[in-house]
C-alpha positions as CSV (number, residue, x, y, z in Angstrom):
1,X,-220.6,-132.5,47.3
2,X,-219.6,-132.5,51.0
3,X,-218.7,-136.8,50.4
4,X,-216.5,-135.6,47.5
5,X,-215.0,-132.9,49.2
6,X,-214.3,-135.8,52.2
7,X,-212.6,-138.2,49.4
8,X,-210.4,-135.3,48.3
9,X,-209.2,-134.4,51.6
10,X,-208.5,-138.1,52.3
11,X,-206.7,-138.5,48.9
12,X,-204.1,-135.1,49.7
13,X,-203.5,-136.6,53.5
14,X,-202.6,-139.5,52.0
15,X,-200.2,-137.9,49.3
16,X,-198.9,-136.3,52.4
17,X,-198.0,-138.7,54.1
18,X,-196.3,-141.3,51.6
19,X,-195.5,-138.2,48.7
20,X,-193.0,-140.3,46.8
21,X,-195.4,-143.0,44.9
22,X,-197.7,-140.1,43.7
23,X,-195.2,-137.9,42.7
24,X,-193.6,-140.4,40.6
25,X,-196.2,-141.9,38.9
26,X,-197.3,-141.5,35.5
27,X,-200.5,-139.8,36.9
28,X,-198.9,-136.9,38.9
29,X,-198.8,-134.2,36.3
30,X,-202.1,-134.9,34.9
31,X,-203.3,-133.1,38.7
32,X,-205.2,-130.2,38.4
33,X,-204.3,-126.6,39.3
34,X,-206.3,-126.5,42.5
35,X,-205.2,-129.7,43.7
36,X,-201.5,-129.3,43.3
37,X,-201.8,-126.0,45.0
38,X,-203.7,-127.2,47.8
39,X,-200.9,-130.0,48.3
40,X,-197.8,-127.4,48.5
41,X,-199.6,-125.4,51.0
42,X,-199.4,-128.4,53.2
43,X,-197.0,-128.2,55.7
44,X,-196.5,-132.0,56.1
45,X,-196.4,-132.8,53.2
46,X,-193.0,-135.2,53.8
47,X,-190.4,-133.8,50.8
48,X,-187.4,-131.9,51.1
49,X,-188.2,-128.3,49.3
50,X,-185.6,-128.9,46.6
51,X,-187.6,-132.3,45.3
52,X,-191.0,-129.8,45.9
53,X,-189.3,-127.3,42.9
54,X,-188.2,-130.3,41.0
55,X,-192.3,-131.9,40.8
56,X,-193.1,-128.1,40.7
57,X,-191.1,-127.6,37.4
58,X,-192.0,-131.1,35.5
59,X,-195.9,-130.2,36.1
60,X,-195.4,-126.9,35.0
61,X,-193.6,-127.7,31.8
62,X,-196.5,-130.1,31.2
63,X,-199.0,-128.1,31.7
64,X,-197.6,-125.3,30.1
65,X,-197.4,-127.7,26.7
66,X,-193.5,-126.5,26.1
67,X,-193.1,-130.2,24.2
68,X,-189.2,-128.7,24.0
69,X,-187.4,-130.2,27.0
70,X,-184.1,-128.4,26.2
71,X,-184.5,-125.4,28.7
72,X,-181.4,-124.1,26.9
73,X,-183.5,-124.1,23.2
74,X,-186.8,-122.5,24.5
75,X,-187.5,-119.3,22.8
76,X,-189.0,-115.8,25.1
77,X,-192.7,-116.9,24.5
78,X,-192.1,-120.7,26.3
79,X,-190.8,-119.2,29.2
80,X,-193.2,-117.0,29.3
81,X,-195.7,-119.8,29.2
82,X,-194.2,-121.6,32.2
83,X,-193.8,-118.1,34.5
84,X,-197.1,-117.7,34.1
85,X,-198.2,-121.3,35.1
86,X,-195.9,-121.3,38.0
87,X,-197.1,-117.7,39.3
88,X,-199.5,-118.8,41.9
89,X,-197.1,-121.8,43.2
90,X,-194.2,-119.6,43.7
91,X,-195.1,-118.2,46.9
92,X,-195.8,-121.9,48.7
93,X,-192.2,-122.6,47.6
94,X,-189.5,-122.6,50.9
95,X,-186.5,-121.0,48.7
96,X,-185.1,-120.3,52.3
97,X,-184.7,-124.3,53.0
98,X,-183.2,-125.0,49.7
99,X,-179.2,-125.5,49.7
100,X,-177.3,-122.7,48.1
101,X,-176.2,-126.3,45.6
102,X,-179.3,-126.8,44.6
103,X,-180.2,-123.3,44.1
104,X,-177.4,-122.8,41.8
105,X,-178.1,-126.1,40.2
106,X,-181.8,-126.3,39.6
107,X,-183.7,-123.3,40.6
108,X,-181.2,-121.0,38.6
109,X,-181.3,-122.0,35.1
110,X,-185.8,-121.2,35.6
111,X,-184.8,-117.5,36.7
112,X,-186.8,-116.6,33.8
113,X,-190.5,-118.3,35.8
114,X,-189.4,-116.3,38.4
115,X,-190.5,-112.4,39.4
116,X,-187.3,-110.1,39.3
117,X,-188.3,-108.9,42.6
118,X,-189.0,-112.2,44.0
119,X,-185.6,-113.7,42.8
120,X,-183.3,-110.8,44.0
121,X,-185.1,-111.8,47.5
122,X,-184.0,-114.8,47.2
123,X,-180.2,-114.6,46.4
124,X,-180.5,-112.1,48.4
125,X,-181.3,-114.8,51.4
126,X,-178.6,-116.9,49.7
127,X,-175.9,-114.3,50.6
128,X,-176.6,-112.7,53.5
129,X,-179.3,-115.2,55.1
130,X,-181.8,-112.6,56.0
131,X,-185.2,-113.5,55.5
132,X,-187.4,-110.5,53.4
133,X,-189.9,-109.1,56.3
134,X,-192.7,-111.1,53.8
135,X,-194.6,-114.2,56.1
136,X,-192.1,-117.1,56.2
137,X,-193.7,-120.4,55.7
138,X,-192.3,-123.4,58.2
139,X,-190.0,-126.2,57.1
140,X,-192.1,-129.4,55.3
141,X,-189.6,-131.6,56.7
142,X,-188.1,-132.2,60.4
143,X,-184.6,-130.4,60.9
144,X,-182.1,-133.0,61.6
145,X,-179.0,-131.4,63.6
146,X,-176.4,-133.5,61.5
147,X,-173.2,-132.9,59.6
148,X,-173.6,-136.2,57.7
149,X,-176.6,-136.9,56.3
150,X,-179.3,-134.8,55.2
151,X,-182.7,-135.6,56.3
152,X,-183.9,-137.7,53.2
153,X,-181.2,-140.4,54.5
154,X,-182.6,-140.1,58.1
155,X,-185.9,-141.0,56.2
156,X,-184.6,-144.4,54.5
157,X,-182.9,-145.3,58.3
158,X,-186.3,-144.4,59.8
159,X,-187.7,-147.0,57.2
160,X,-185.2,-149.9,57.6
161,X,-186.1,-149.4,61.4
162,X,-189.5,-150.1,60.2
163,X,-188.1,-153.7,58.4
164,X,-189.0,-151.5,54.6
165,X,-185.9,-152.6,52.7
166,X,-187.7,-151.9,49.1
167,X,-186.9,-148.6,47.0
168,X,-190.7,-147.1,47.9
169,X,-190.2,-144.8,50.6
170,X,-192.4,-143.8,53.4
171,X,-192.3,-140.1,54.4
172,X,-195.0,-141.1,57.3
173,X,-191.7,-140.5,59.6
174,X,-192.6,-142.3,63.0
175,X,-189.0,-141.5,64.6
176,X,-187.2,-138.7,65.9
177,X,-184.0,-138.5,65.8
178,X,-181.9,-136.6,68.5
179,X,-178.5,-135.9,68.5
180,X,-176.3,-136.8,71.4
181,X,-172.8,-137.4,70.2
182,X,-170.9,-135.9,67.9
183,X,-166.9,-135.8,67.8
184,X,-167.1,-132.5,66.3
185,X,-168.5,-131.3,69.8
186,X,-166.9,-134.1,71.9
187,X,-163.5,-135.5,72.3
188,X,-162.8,-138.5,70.6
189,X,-162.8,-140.9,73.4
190,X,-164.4,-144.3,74.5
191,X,-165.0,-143.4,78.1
192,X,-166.2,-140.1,77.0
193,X,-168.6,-141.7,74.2
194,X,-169.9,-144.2,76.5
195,X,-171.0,-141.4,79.0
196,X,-173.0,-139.6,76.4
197,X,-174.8,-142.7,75.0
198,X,-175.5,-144.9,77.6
199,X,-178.5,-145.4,79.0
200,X,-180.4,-143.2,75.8
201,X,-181.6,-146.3,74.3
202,X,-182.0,-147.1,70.6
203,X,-179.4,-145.0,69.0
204,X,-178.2,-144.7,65.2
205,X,-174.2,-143.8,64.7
206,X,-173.0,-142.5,61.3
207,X,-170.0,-142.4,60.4
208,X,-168.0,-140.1,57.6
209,X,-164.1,-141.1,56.4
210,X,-162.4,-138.9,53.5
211,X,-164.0,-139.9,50.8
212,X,-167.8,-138.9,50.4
213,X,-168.9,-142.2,51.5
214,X,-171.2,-143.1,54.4
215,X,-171.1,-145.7,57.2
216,X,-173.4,-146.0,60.0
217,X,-175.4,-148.9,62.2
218,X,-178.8,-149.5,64.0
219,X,-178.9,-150.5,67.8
220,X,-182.4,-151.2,68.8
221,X,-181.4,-152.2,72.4
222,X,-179.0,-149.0,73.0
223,X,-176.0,-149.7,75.6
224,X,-176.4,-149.9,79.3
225,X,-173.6,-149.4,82.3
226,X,-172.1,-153.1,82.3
227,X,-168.0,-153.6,81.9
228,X,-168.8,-156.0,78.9
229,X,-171.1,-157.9,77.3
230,X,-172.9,-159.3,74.3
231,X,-176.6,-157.8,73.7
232,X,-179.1,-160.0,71.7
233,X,-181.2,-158.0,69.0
234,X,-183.0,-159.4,65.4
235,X,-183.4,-155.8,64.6
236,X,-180.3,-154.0,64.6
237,X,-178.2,-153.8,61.3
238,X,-175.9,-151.8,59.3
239,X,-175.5,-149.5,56.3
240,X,-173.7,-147.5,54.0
241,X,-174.6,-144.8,51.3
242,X,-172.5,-143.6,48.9
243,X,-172.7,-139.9,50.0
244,X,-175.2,-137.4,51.7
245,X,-177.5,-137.2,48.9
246,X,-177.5,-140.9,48.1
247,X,-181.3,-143.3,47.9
248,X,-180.4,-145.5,44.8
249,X,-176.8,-147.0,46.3
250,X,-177.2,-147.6,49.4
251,X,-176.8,-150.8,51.1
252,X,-178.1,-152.1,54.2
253,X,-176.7,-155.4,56.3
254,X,-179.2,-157.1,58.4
255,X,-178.0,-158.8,61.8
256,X,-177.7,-162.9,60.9
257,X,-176.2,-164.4,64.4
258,X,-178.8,-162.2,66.8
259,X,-176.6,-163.7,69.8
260,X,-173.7,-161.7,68.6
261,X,-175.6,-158.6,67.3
262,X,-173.9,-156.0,69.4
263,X,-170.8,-156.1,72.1
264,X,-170.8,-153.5,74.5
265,X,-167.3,-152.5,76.0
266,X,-167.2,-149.5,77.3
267,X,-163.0,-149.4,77.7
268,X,-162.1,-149.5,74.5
269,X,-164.7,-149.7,71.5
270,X,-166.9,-147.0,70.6
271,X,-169.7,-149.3,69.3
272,X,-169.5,-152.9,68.1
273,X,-171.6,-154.3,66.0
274,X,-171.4,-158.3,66.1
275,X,-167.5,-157.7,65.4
276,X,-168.5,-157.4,61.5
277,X,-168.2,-153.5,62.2
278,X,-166.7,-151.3,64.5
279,X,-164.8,-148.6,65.6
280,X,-162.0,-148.2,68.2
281,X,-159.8,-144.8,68.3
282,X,-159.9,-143.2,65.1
283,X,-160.8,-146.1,62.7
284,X,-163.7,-147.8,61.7
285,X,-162.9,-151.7,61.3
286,X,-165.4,-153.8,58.6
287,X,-164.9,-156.7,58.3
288,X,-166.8,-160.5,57.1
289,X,-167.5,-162.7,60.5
290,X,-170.9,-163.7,59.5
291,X,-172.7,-162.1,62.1
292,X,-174.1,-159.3,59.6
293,X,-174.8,-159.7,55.8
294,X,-172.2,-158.4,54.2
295,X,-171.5,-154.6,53.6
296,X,-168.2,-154.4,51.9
297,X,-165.0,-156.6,51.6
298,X,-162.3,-156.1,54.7
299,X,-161.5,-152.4,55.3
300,X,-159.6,-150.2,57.8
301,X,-161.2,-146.4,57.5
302,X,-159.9,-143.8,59.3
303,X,-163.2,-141.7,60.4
304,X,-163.0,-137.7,60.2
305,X,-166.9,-137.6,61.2
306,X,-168.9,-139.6,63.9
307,X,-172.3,-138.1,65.5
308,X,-174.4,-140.7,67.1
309,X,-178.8,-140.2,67.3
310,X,-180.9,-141.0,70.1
311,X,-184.0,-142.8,68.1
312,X,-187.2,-141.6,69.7
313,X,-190.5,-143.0,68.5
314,X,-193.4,-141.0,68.4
């Protein structure tokens, strides 16, 4: 018994900390009761709470047998069914890190699994963000002080740090990421910038234009005091998503010429990354030298957002 009870707890750490391949498998609602509840109480278990309601909801509706998948056609008994499955989970649920979005937009339309009393709690969080004087569980996922990303995208950077390219995440997060710059905070201003980021090593910049789309870049090497200079790296690259809640989209450019990976000036760039992508006043410049694979055709942006992470491995 106590060797099986050692293989269980190794197979839950292990969910832990890579969540995504389980929890996407064919296997994942076929886990028992116990098991599922012993994973939610985890507080490392790597998800954001939102995707934690989302595998809550698809195991409930299959263990519940509601073979319906219309929510809107289910009848008083089948959500009946499904509040009593989810009874016991709905405590371990962090409704308090969940956007007010994706409140609206998933957790809503299963008011009906939820306890009245429980539920007016919880808008009532939504609205005035007080937390009910019941014990507040802590956040499964590191808060990332950004205005750009939300930490799922930090988790995919944190990967191509780690050379993972393919679609299977890793939520074993080795890096940290600390905020240093950001122009919402700081004047827009190369001297300025410089001042802030040199000498913090490795950092990751992001930037944010008009539209919803995302731009950003790696520097594994970070930028020293020097007037000018090119800094050899075969690990930095660039990126872009699509927007803040993008992981199918995204693309990633990988340094090609590591000679001409990144150009530190500190007079007038803010970074430079092999001239294939970087930003001077208000614009971002992309554009096809060949020292980076290719991100986009030739484009002028003007930025409206730019916050710049020290990366800090632990």
């Amino acid at each position: 018994m106590t060797c099986c009870k050692k293989l269980q707890e190794y197979c839950i750490e292990s969910i832990c900390e890579d969540p995504q391949t389980f929890l996407t498998s064919k296997i994942f609602t076929l886990l028992d009761k116990d098991n599922f509840l012993n994973l939610l109480k985890r507080n490392d278990l790597h998800i954001e709470e939102i995707y934690a309601w989302d595998c809550l909801v698809k195991w409930g509706i299959e263990k519940a047998e509601i073979k319906n998948k219309d929510r809107g056609e289910w009848d008083q008994e089948e959500s009946k069914v499904l509040k009593k499955t989810l009874k016991p989970f709905i405590p371990l649920i962090r409704f308090a890190e969940i956007s007010p979005a994706d409140f609206f937009d998933k957790v809503r339309p299963y008011k009906a699994a939820i306890s009245n009393n429980k539920y007016e709690k919880i808008v009532e969080f939504y609205y005035k963000k007080i937390l009910s004087k019941e014990p507040t569980l802590p956040s499964r996922v590191r808060k990332l002080a950004s205005a750009i990303i939300k930490p799922n995208i930090a988790t995919i950077i944190s990967n191509w740090i780690d050379k993972n390219d393919s679609n299977v995440l890793s939520y074993n997060n080795k890096y940290r990421f600390n905020l240093i710059y950001s122009n919402s905070q700081d004047e827009l201003d190369s001297k300025k910038f410089h001042i802030k980021c040199n000498g913090q090593g490795p950092f990751v910049v992001l930037i944010k234009g008009p539209s919803k789309k995302i731009f950003g870049g790696y520097n594994p090497i970070g930028y020293a005091l020097r007037e000018s200079q090119w800094l050899l790296s075969s690990d930095s690259f660039i990126f872009s998503f699509e927007n803040d809640q993008d992981t199918h989209h995204m693309k990633i450019g990988r340094v090609i010429k590591t000679r001409r990976s990144v150009y530190e000036n500190r007079n007038t760039s803010l970074f430079n990354f092999g001239n294939d992508f970087y930003m001077k006043g208000q614009t971002l410049y992309i554009r096809k030298r060949g020292n980076y694979n290719n991100l986009c055709d030739n484009d002028d942006l003007h930025i409206d957002e730019t916050e710049v992470f020290s990366v800090v491995k632990m």
